[in-house]
Residue, then its C-alpha position, 0 to 999 in steps of 0.5 A: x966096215x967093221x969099226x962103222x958096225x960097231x959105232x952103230x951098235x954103240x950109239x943103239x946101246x946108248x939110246x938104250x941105257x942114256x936116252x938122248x931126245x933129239x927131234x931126230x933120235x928114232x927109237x926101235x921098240x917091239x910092240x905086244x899085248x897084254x891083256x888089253x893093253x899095248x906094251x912096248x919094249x927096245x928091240x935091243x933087249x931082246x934075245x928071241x921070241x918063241x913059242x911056249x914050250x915047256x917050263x919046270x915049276x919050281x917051289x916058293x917063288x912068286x905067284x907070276x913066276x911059272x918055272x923055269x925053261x932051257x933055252x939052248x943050254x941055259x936055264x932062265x926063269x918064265x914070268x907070267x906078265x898077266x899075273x905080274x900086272x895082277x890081271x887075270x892069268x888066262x890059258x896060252x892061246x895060238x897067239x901066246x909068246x915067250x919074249x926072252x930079253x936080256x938087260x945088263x946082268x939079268x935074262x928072263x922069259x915073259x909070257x904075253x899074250x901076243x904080238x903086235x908089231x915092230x914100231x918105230x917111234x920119235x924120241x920126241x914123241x916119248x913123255x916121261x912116266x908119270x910120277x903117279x905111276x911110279x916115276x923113275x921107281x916104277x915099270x914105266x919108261x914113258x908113254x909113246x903118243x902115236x896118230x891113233x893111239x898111247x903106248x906104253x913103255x917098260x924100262x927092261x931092267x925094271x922088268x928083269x929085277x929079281x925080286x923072288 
């Protein structure tokens, strides 16, 4: 049992880091809103999603990076995603998340504006990035097309890069 559980964990980690698109190849992403955007990301790198809490500001880091929070024992800087994606920083509302997710050496907090859903999504249905809007450099992992409407979705390593 425990050998099938972890075969199972190991083909998810894949898709993540080696996406193989099959017809068949579902892929598990958690849906949110920022601004007046919908973003996904893999359900696999996240950690938790929480309520704000409390955060330190720390000095000369960049304008999006708020501080810093402990999350059981660990100290993980929080990033406004509004202000990373040069909008408009807005006040936390009912609906404000932190999304904490972890990529391969690099674990952050993300401010968003709320939550959508958890979505499940052909990886058939996943075109590449533009190479317009970055291509393989860029943010964006690809453009989910679903019944009503696009998604967009970010590439986790990019969002955790360290740049400050």
């Amino acid at each position: 049992m425990a050998d099938k559980l972890n075969q199972i964990l190991q083909k998810q980690q894949q898709q993540i880091h080696e996406p193989d698109h099959t017809d068949d190849d579902i892929i598990q992403l958690v849906g949110f809103i920022i601004g007046d955007e919908e973003y996904a990301i893999p359900i696999l790198n996240i950690v938790e999603i929480i309520k704000p809490i409390e955060f330190t500001r720390v000095p000369s880091v960049p304008e999006y990076v708020l501080g810093v929070f402990n999350i059981r024992g660990s100290v993980i800087p929080l990033i406004d995603l509004r202000r990373k994606f040069n909008l408009t920083p807005m006040n936390n509302t009912g609906d404000t998340r932190y999304i904490v997710m972890k990529g391969e050496h690099n674990t952050a907090g993300f401010v968003i504006d709320r939550l959508t859903e958890a979505i499940r999504i052909k990886s058939n249905r996943i075109d590449p990035a533009p190479d317009s809007i970055g291509g393989d450099k860029g943010m964006i992992y690809g453009i989910g097309k679903r019944e009503d409407s696009m998604l967009t979705i970010l590439k986790v390593e990019a969002l955790l890069k360290r740049d400050f």
